[in-house]
N, C-alpha and C positions, 0 to 999 in steps of 0.2 A: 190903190188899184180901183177903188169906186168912181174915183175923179176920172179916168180912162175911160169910164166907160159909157160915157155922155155923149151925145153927138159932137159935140162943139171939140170936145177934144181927140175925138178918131182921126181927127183929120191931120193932127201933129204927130202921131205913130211913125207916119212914114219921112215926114219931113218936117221940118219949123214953119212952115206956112200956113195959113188958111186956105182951104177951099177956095174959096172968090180970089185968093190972089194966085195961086196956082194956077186956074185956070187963065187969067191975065197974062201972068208972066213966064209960065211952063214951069220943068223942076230939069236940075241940074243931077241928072242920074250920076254923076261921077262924087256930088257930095254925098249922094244918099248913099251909093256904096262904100266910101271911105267912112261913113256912121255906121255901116251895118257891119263892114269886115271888123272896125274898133269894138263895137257889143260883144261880136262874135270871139273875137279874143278874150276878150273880159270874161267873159263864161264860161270860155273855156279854162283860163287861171283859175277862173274861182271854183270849175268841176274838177281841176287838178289838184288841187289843195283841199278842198272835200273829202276829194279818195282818199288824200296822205292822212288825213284825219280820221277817217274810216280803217284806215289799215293799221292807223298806232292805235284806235281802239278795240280791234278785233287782235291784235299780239297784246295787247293786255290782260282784254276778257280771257287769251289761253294761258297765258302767265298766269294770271288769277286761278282758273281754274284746276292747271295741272298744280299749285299749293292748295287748292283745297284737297284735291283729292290724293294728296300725297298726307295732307294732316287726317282728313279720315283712314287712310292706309294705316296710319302711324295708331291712329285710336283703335281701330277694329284688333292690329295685333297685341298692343296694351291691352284690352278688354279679354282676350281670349289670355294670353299669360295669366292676367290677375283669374279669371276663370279657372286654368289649367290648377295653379298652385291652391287655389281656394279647395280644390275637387278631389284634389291628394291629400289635403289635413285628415288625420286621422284626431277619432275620436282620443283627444290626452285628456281632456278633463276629468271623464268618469273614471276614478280609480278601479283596479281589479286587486278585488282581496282572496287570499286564500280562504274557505273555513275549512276548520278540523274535521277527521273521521268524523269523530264522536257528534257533533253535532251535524253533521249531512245524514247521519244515521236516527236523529232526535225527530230533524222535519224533511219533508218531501219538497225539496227547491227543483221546482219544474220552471224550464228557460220561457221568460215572457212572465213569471210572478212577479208580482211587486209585496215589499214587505213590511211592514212598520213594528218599530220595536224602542221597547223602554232600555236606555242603560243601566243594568242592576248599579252600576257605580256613582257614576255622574248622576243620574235619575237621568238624563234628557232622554227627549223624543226622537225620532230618527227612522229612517227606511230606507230601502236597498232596493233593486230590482232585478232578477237574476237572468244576466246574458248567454249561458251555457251553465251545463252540468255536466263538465268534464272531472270523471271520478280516475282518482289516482290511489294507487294504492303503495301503504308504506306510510309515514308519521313523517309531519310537519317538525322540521329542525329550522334552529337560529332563534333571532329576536327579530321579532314582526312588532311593528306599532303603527295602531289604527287611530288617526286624530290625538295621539299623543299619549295611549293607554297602549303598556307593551301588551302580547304575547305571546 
């Protein structure tokens, strides 16, 4: 396009000649429109096949994007399931032990105490922490075994 735009070459835009010879010998307006309808076609092919291009990539980019946003659909309801069932686990880990009358009667287990205690048996260390002080009345029956000491 730089080369165009020189004096010397404005003057072949409209036709093959030069200037000084145009004015000599005139211009043959029936060639120059038979060059200009040929451009004009060509531009036009080449702006019809542009659009086609244009249009298989804009039905892409929506192909494209209605799978994104069918795999974020698909993630947001995975995310909320694994949420859902996360949020129903009940506490299994922490076991609930009975203890006896006789020793709910020894100490005062108020809910929210934490306890630490020697086993007269084993000797080990150990602690508890008391979730409720629901008193039941009446004796503890069966075999009860706590870490593997009945009673």
């Amino acid at each position: 396009m730089s080369e165009i735009a020189t004096e010397d070459r404005r003057a072949y835009l409209v036709c093959d000649k030069r200037i000084d010879e145009v004015v000599k010998d005139g211009i043959d307006i029936a060639e120059i429109d038979r060059k200009l309808l040929k451009k004009i076609e060509e531009l036009t092919l080449y702006m019809i096949q542009q659009q086609k291009e244009i249009d298989e990539l804009k039905t892409e980019l929506k192909n494209k994007n209605q799978s994104t946003m069918k795999n974020i659909t698909y993630l947001a309801i995975l995310f909320m399931v694994v949420l859902l069932f996360n949020s129903c686990k009940k506490n299994g880990g922490i076991p609930h032990y009975v203890i006896d009358a006789d020793l709910k009667t020894a100490f005062d287990f108020k809910p929210g105490t934490y306890w630490i205690y020697k086993d007269s048996i084993s000797g080990r260390v150990d602690s508890f922490a008391v979730r409720s002080n629901m008193s039941n009345t009446g004796t503890v029956s069966g075999n009860y075994s706590i870490d593997g000491i009945k009673i």
